[in-house]
Each structure stands twice: as structure tokens, then as C-alpha cells.
KEFIMI-987609 format. One record per residue (C-alpha): residue number from 0; residue in three letters; chain; x, z, y. Coordinates in steps of 0.001 Angstrom, whole numbers, plus 500000, padded with zeros to 6 digits. Each point is the difference from the previous one (the first is absolute). Layout:
nr->NUM&rest->ALA&kette->A&c1->X&c3->Z&c2->Y .
...
This chain:
nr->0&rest->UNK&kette->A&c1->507721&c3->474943&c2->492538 .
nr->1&rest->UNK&kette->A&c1->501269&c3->502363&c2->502468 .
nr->2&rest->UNK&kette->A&c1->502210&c3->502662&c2->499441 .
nr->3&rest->UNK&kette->A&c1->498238&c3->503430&c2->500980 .
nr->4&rest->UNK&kette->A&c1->502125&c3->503039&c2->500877 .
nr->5&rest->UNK&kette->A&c1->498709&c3->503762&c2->499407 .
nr->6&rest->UNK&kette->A&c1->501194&c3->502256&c2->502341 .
nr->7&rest->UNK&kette->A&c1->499194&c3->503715&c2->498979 .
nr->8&rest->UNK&kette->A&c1->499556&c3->498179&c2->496633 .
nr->9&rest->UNK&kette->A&c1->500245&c3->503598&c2->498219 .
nr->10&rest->UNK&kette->A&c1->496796&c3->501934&c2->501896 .
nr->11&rest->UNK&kette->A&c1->496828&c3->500682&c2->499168 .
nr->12&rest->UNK&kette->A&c1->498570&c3->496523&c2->501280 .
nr->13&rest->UNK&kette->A&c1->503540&c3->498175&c2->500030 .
nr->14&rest->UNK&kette->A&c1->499695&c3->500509&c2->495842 .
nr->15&rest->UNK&kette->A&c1->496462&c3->498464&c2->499842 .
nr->16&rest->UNK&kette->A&c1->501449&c3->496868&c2->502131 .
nr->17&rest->UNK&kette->A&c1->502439&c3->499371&c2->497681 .
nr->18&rest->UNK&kette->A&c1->497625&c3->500394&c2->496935 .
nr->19&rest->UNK&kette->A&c1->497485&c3->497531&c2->501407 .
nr->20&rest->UNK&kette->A&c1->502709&c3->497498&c2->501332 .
nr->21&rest->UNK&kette->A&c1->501483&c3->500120&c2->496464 .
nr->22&rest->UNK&kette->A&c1->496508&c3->499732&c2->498293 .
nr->23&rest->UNK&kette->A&c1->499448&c3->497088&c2->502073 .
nr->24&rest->UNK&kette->A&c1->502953&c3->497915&c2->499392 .
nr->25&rest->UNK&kette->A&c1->501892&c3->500452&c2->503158 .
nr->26&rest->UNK&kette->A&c1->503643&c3->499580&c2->501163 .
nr->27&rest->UNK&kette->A&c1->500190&c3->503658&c2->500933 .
nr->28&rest->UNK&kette->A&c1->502757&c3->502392&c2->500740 .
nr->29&rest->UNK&kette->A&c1->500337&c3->503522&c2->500249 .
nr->30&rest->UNK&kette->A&c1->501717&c3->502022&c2->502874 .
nr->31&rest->UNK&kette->A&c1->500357&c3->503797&c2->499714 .
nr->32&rest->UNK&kette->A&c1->502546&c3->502706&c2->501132 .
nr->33&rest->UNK&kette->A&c1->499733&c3->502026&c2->496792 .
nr->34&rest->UNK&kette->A&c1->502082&c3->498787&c2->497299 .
nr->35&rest->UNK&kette->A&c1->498357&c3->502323&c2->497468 .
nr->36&rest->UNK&kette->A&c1->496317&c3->498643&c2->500885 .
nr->37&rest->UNK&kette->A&c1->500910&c3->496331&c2->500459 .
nr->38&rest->UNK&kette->A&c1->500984&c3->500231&c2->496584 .
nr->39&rest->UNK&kette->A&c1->496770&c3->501070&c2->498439 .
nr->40&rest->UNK&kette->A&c1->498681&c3->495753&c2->502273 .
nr->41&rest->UNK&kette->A&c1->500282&c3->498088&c2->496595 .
nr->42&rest->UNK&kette->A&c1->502877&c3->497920&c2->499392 .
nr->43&rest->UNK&kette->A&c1->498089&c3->496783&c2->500043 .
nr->44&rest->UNK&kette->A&c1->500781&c3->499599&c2->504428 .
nr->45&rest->UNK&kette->A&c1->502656&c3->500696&c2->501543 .
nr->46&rest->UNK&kette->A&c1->500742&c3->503530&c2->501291 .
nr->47&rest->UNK&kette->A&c1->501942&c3->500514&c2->502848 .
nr->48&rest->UNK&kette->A&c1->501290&c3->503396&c2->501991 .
nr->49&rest->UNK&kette->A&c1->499489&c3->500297&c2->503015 .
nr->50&rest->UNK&kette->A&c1->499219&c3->502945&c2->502667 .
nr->51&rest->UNK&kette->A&c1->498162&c3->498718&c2->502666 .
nr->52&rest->UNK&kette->A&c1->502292&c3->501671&c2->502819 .
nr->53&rest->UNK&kette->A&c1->502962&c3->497969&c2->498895 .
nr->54&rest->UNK&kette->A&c1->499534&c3->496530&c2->501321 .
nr->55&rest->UNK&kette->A&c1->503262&c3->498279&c2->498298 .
nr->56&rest->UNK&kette->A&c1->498329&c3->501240&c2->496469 .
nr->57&rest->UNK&kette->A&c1->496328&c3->498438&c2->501326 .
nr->58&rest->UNK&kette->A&c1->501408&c3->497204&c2->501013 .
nr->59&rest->UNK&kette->A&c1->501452&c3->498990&c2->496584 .
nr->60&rest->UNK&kette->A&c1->496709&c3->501226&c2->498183 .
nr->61&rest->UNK&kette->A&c1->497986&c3->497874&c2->502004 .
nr->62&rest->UNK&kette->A&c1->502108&c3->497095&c2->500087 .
nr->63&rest->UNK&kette->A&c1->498507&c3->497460&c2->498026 .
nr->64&rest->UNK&kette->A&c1->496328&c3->501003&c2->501098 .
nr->65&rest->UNK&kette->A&c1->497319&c3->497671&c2->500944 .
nr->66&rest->UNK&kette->A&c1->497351&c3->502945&c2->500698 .
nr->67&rest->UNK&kette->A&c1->501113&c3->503522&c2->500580 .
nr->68&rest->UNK&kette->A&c1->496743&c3->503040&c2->499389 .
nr->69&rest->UNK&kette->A&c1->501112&c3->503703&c2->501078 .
nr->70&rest->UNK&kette->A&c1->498525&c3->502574&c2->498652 .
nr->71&rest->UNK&kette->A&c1->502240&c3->502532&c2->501284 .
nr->72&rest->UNK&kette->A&c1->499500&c3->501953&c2->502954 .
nr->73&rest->UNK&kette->A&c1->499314&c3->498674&c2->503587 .
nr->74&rest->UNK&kette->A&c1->502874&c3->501654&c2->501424 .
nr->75&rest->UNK&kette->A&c1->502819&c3->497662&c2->497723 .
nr->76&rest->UNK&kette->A&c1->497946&c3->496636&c2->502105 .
nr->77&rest->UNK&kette->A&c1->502267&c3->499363&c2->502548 .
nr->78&rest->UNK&kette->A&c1->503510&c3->500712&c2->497386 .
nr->79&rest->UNK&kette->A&c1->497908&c3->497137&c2->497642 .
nr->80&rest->UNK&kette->A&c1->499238&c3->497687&c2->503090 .
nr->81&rest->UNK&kette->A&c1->504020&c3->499681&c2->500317 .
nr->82&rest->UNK&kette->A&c1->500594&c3->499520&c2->496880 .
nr->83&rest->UNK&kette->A&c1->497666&c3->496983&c2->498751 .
nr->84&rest->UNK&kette->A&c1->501406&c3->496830&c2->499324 .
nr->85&rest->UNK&kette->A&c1->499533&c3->496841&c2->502307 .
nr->86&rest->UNK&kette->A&c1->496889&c3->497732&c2->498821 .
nr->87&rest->UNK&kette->A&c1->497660&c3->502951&c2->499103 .
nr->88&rest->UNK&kette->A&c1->496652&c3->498520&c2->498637 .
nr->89&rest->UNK&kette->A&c1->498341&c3->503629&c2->500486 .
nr->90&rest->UNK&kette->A&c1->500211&c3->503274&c2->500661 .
nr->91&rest->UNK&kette->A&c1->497707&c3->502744&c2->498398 .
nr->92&rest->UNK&kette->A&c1->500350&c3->503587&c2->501524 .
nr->93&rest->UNK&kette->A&c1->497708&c3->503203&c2->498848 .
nr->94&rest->UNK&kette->A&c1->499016&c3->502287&c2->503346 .
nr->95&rest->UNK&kette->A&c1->497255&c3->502522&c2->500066 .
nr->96&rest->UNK&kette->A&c1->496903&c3->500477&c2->501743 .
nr->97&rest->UNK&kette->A&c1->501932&c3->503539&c2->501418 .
nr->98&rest->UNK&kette->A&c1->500852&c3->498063&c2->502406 .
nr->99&rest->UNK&kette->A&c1->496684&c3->500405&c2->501626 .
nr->100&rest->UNK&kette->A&c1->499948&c3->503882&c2->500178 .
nr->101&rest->UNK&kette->A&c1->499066&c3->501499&c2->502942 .
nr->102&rest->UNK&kette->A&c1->502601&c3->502609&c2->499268 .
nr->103&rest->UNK&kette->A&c1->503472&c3->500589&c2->500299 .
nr->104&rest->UNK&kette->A&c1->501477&c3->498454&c2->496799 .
nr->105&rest->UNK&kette->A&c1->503640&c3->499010&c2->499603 .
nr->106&rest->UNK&kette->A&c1->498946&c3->498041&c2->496864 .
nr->107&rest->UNK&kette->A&c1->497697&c3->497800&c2->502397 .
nr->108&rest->UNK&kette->A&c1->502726&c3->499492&c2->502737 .
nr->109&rest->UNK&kette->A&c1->502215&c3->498141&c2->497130 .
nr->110&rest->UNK&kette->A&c1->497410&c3->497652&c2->499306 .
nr->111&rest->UNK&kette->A&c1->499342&c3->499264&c2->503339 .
nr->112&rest->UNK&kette->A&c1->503683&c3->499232&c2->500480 .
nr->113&rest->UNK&kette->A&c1->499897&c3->497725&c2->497124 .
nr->114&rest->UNK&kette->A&c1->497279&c3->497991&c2->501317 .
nr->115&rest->UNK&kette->A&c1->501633&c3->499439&c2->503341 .
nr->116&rest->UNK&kette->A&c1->503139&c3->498731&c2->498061 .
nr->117&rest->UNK&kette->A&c1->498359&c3->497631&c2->498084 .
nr->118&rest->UNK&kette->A&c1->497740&c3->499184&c2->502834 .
nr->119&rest->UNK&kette->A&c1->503552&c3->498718&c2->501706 .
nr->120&rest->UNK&kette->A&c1->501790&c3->498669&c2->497359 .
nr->121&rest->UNK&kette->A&c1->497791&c3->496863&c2->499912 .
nr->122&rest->UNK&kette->A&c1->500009&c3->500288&c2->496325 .
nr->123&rest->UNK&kette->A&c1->496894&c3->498362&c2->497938 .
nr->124&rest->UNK&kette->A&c1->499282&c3->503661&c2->498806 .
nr->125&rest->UNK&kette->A&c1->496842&c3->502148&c2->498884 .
nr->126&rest->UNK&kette->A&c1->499650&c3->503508&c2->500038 .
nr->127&rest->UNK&kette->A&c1->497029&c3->501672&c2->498629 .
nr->128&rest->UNK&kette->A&c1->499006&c3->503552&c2->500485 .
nr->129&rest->UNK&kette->A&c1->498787&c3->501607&c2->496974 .
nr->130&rest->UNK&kette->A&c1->497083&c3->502949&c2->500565 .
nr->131&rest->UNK&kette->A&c1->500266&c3->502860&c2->497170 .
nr->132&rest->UNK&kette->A&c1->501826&c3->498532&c2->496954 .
nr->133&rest->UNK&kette->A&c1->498964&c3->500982&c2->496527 .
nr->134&rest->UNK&kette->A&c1->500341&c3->499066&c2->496004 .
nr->135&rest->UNK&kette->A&c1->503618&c3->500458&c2->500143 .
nr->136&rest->UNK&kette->A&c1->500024&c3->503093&c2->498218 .
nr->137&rest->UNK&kette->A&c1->503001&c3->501780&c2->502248 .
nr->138&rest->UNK&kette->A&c1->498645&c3->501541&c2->502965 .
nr->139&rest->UNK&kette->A&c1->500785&c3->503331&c2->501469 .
nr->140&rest->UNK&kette->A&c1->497404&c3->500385&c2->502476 .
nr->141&rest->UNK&kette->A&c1->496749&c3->499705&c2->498019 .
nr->142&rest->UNK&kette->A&c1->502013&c3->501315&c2->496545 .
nr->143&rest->UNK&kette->A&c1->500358&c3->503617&c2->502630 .
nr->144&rest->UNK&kette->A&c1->496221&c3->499629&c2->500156 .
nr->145&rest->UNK&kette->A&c1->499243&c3->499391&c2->496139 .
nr->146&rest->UNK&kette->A&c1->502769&c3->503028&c2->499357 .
nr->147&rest->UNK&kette->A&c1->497616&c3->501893&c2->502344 .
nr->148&rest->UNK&kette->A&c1->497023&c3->499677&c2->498638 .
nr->149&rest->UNK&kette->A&c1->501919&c3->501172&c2->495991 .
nr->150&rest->UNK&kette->A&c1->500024&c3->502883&c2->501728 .
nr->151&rest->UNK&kette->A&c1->497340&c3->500844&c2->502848 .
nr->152&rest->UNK&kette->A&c1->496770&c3->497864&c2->499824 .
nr->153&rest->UNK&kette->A&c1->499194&c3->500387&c2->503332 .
nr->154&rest->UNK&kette->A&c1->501712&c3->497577&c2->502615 .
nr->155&rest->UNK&kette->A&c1->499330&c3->500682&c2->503646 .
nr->156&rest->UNK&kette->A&c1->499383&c3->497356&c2->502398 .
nr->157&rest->UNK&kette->A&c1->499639&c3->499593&c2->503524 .
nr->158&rest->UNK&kette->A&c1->496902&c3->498372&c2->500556 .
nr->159&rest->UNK&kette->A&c1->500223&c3->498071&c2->496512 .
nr->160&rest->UNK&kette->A&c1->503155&c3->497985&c2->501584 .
nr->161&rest->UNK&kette->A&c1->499807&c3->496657&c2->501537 .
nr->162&rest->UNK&kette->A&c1->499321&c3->496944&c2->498556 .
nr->163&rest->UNK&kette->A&c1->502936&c3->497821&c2->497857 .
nr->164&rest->UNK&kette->A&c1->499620&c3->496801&c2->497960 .
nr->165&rest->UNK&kette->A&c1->503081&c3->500407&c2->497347 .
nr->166&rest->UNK&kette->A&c1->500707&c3->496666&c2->498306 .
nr->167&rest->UNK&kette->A&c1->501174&c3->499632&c2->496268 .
nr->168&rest->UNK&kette->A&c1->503252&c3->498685&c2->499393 .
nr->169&rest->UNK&kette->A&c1->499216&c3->496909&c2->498396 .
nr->170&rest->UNK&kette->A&c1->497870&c3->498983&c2->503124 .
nr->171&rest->UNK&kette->A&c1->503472&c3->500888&c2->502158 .
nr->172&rest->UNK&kette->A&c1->502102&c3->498069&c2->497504 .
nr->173&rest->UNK&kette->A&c1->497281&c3->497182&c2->500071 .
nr->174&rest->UNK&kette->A&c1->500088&c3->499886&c2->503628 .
nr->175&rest->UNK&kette->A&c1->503723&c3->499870&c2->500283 .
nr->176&rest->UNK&kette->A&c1->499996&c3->496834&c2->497600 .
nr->177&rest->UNK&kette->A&c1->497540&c3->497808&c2->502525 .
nr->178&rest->UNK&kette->A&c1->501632&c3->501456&c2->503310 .
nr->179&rest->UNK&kette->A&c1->503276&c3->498111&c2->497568 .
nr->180&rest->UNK&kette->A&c1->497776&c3->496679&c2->500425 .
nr->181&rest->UNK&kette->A&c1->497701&c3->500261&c2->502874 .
nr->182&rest->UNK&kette->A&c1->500203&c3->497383&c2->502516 .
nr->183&rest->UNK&kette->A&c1->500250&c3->500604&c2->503813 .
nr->184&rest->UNK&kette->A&c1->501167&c3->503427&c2->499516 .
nr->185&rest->UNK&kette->A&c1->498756&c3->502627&c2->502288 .
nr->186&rest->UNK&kette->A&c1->502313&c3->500940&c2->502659 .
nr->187&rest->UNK&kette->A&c1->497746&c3->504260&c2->500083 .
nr->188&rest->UNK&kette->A&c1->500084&c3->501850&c2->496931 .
nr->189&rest->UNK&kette->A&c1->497234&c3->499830&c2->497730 .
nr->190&rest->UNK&kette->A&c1->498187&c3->502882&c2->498653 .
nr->191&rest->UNK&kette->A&c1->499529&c3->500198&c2->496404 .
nr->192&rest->UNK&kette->A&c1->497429&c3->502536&c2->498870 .
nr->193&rest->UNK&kette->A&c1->497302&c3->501041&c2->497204 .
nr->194&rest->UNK&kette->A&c1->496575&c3->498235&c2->500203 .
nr->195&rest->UNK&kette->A&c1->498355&c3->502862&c2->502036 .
nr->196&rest->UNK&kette->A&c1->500868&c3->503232&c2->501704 .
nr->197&rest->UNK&kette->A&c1->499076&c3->503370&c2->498538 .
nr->198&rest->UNK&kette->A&c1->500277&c3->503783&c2->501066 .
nr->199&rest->UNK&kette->A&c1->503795&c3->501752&c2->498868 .
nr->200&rest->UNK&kette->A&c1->497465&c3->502534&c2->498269 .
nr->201&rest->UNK&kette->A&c1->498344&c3->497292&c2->497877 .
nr->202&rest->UNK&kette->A&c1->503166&c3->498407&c2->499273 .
nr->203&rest->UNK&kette->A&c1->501246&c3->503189&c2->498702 .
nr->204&rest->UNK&kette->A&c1->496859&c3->501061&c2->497814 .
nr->205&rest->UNK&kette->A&c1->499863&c3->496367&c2->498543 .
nr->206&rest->UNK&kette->A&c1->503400&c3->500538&c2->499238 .
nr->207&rest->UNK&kette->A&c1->499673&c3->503629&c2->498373 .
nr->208&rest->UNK&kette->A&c1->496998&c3->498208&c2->498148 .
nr->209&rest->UNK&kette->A&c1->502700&c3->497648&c2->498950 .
nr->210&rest->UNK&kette->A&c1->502445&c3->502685&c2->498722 .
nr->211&rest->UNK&kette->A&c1->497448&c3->501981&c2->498401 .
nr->212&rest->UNK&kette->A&c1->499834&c3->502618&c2->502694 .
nr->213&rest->UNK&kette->A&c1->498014&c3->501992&c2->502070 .
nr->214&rest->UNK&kette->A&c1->499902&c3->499865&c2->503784 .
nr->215&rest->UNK&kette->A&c1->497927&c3->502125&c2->502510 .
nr->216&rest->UNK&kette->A&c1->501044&c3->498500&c2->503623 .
nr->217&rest->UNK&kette->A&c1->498941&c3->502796&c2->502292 .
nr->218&rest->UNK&kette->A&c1->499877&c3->499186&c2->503740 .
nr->219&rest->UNK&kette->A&c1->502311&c3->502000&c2->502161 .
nr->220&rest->UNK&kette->A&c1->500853&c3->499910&c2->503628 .
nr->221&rest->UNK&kette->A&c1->503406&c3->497869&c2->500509 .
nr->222&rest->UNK&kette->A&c1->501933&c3->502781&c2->502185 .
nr->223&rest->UNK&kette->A&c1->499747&c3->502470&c2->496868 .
nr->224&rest->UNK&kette->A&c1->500490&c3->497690&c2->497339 .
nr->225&rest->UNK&kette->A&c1->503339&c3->499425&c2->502280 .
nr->226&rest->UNK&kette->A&c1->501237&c3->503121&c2->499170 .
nr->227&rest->UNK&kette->A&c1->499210&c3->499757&c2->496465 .
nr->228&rest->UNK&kette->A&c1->502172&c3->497504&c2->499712 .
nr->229&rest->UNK&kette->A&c1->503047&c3->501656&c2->501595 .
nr->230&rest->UNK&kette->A&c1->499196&c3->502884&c2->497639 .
nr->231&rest->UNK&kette->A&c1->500471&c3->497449&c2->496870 .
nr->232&rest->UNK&kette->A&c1->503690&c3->499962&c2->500781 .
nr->233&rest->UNK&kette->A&c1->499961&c3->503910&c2->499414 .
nr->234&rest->UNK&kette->A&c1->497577&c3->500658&c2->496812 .
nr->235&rest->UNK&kette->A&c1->501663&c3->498485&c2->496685 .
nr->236&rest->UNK&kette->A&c1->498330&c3->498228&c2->497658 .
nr->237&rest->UNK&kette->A&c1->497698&c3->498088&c2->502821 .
nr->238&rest->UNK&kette->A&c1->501408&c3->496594&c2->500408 .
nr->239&rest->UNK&kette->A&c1->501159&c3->500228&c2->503550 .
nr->240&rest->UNK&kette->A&c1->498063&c3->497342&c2->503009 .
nr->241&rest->UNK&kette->A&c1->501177&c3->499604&c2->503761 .
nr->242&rest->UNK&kette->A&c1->498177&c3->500277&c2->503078 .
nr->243&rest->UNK&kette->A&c1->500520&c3->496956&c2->500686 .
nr->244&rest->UNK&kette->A&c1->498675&c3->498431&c2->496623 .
nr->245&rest->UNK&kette->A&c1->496683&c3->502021&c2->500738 .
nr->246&rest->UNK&kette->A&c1->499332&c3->498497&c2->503754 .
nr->247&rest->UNK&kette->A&c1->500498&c3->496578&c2->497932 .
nr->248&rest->UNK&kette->A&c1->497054&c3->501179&c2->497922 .
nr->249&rest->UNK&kette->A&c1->497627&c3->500048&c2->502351 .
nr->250&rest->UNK&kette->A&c1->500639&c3->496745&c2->501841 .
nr->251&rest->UNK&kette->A&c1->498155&c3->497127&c2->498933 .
nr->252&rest->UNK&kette->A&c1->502125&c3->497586&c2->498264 .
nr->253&rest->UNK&kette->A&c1->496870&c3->497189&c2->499219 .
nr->254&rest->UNK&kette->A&c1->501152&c3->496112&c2->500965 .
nr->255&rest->UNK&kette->A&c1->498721&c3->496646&c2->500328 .
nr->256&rest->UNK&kette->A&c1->501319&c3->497801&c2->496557 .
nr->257&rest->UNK&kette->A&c1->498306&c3->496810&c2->501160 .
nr->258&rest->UNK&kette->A&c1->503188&c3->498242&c2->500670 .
nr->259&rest->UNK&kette->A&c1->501132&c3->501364&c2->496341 .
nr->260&rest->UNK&kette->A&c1->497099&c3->498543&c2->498430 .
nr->261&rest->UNK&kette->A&c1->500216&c3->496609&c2->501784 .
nr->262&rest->UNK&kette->A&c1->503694&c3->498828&c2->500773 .
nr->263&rest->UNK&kette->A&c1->501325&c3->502060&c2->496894 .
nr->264&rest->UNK&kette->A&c1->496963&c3->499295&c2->497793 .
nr->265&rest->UNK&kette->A&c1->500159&c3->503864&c2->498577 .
nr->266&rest->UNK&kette->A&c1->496955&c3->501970&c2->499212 .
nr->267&rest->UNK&kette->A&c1->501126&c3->503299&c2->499489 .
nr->268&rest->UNK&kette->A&c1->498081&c3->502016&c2->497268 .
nr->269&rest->UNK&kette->A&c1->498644&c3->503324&c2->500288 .
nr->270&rest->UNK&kette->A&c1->501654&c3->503130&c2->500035 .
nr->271&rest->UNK&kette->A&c1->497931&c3->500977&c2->497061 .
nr->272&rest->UNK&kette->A&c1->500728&c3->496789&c2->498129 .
nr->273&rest->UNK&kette->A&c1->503594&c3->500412&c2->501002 .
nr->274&rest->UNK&kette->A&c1->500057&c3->503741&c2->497937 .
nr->275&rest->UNK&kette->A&c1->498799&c3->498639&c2->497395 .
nr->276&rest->UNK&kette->A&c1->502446&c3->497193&c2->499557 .
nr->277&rest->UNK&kette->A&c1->502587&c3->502480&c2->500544 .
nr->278&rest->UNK&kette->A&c1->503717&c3->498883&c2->500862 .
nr->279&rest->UNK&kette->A&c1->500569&c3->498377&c2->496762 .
nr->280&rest->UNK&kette->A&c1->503301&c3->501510&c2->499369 .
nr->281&rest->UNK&kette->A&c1->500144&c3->502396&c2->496777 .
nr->282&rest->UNK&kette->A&c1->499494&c3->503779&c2->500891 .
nr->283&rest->UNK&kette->A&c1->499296&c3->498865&c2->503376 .
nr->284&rest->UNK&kette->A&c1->496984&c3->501654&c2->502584 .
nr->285&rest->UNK&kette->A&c1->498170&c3->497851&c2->502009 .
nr->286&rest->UNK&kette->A&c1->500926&c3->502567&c2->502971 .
nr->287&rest->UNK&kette->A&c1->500496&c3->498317&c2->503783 .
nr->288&rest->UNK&kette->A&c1->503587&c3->499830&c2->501260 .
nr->289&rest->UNK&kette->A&c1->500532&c3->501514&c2->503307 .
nr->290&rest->UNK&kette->A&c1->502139&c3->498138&c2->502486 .
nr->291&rest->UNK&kette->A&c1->497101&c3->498155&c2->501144 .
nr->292&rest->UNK&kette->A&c1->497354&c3->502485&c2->500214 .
């Protein structure tokens, strides 16, 4: 059985890795920088500290690795590529579908960097970009929206937003377990996604449905709605949003998950299915996290 190394092994998805690997009898181990959090991975695998800018620390984490999944950020790629050990069966990387925005996005450039490393490292590697991730009960960007709506009902919306397709966690940790064992590995990322795309204003009232709250999207121009958002920053008790998060809003994040469904063999579930599952972690919201958004 191969041994499988968790980089980011103490986020939001790096967690439910390590849960399923462990559920499913596997040689895992877990990587973090935190020593706090990678105390709270049960004591059952081995737990090992390591921050993903220091390459003599990665490279004795990952030493004894047959597989190596990253669920940390795109930007640590080319750090990791240096510091994996000779004979690697497989490497696992999480991107993001930002990397298709038409817009400036800093966030974006990193992944793109990370896929021209591994695209030269002739590495057998996989790196899927996750749409919209939700069920892990610790997002910021959708838990402003849901602290929103406590207190204002009313959420306004340029055009009822663009479309997304936010996938549930479990799909994301499902897919990073076959992209572990699929053979001829794609050499282009792979989009990993919900079943089917819906507007940011339906995602949001299906989610307030979810929560038990009310939401009345009301369709505003984008070039005021602009400067609403600058004047977040200034009122207190308004959860503060970015001009730049609202342009994201209206473009349409919707993708293709044919390759998902046939060389990973995931079928995503709803988004509606997905709230209602939850994140299965106690006290937890089934809220979307937003570095992939």
C-alpha cells in the first residue's frame, strides 16, 4: 500500500483527506505548518511540521512518500516540486478554476505559475481545479453574506450574478482520491465542479433557505453596486466586500465536468443535496469556502 502524504493536511479540505484516507485504511501522513492544528490530526498517522516555504523541513516530511496530495495553496507548487523525493508514484495538487478570470487576479497568476512548474518538472502529477467549494463549514466569503442577511434581508445584485457550479467537499476529497490512482494522468488541469451551473442569486437564496433566512436579491446596475462596496469598508456592522470580489460576481464561472465524471468516475451531487448533508463536522455550516470562488 502506498504511503500518501497530506500537504495542507490541517485546512478545510486537507482535514477531510485525512479523515477519509484514515476511514479507508490508508498509509497516510499528515503535513502542516501549525503545530497547534496538526495536533487536533488524530494520533493514529503520523504528524509531521512542516511550512511549505522551507524546503529542508518538506523534504524530511515527505521523505518516505509514495504519493504526495497538496491541498495548500498554488503558490507553495514550485517550493513542493523541489522538495519531493526521487521515485514519486504521484502527485496530487488543488488549483482553482480563478485561474480562468478574465480579470486581473493575483490569486489566478499563482496558479498559473504552478501549472507551468509542474508542466516542466516531468512529474506524473494531477492538478484539479475546484469551482466554488462548500460543506466545510469555515468560509468567510459566503459566512459575510449569511451575516448580511441576520441583519438586512435585502441583498443587491448586479444582474442576479453570473453563473457558478460550487462542489461539496466530499466530491473534492473524492476526486483527489482517484486523481491518487488514475492511470495516464493528464498532463492540463482538470476541472472539478458541481453537477450543473446555477445563478450566484439562486445559490445564495437556496442557501438562506438553508440557514433559515430570508433573501430578496434585487437587481442593481454593477457601476453602483461598485461603490457600495467601497462604502462597506466605512459603515460598521456591514461585513465589508471588495470591488474586486463583486466584478467576480458577475462573471460566469459554469464548466464542463465531463472529464470529472469519466477519467475520475465522480458525480458530483447537487448543491441542494450538498446543504443538506452539511459538512459533517459538529457545529459546523455547510457555508462555501472562498479561495476558489
Amino acid at each position: 500500500m502506498p504511503r500518501i502524504a497530506v500537504c495542507g493536511a490541517t485546512g478545510r479540505t486537507g482535514r477531510r483527506l485525512i479523515a477519509h484516507l484514515l476511514a479507508t485504511g490508508r498509509d497516510a501522513v499528515a503535513v502542516g505548518r501549525a503545530p497547534a492544528r496538526l495536533e487536533r490530526i488524530p494520533a493514529t498517522i503520523p504528524r509531521r511540521l512542516a511550512d511549505m516555504d522551507d524546503r529542508a523541513a518538506l523534504r524530511a516530511a515527505l521523505a518516505d512518500a509514495d504519493v504526495v496530495v497538496s491541498c495548500a495553496p498554488a503558490k507553495t507548487v514550485p517550493n513542493l516540486i523541489q522538495a519531493l523525493p526521487a521515485g514519486l508514484k504521484r502527485l496530487v495538487v488543488m488549483g482553482s478554476t480563478r485561474r480562468f478570470t478574465r480579470f486581473a487576479d493575483s490569486f489566478a497568476a499563482e496558479v498559473i505559475a504552478a501549472e507551468a512548474a509542474l508542466g516542466a518538472s516531468g512529474l506524473p502529477y494531477v492538478m484539479l481545479h475546484p469551482t466554488l467549494i462548500y460543506g466545510t463549514g469555515e468560509d468567510a466569503s459566503l459566512q459575510r453574506v449569511v451575516a448580511y442577511l441576520r441583519r438586512i434581508p435585502v441583498l443587491p445584485l448586479p444582474g442576479g450574478g453570473g453563473l457558478v457550479q460550487p462542489i461539496h467537499v466530499e466530491d473534492v476529497v473524492r476526486a483527489l482520491e482517484a486523481a491518487m490512482l488514475v492511470a495516464d494522468p493528464p498532463r492540463n488541469g482538470m476541472v472539478i465542479a458541481g453537477p450543473t451551473p446555477m445563478t450566484y442569486a439562486s445559490m445564495i437564496r437556496e442557501l438562506a433557505r438553508a440557514r433559515g433566512l430570508k433573501a430578496i436579491i434585487v437587481n442593481i446596475p454593477l457601476a453602483p453596486l461598485l461603490l457600495l462596496a467601497r462604502l462597506t469598508a466605512l459603515l460598521p456592522g456591514l461585513p465589508t466586500i471588495r470591488p474586486e470580489e463583486v466584478r467576480r460576481i458577475v462573471e460566469d464561472k459554469s464548466f464542463d465536468i465531463t472529464e470529472m465524471r469519466e477519467r475520475l468516475g465522480v458525480v458530483p451531487m447537487s448543491f441542494a443535496e450538498g446543504l443538506r448533508l452539511g459538512s459533517g463536522e459538529p457545529g459546523a455550516a455547510a457555508l462555501p469556502q472562498a479561495a476558489n470562488g
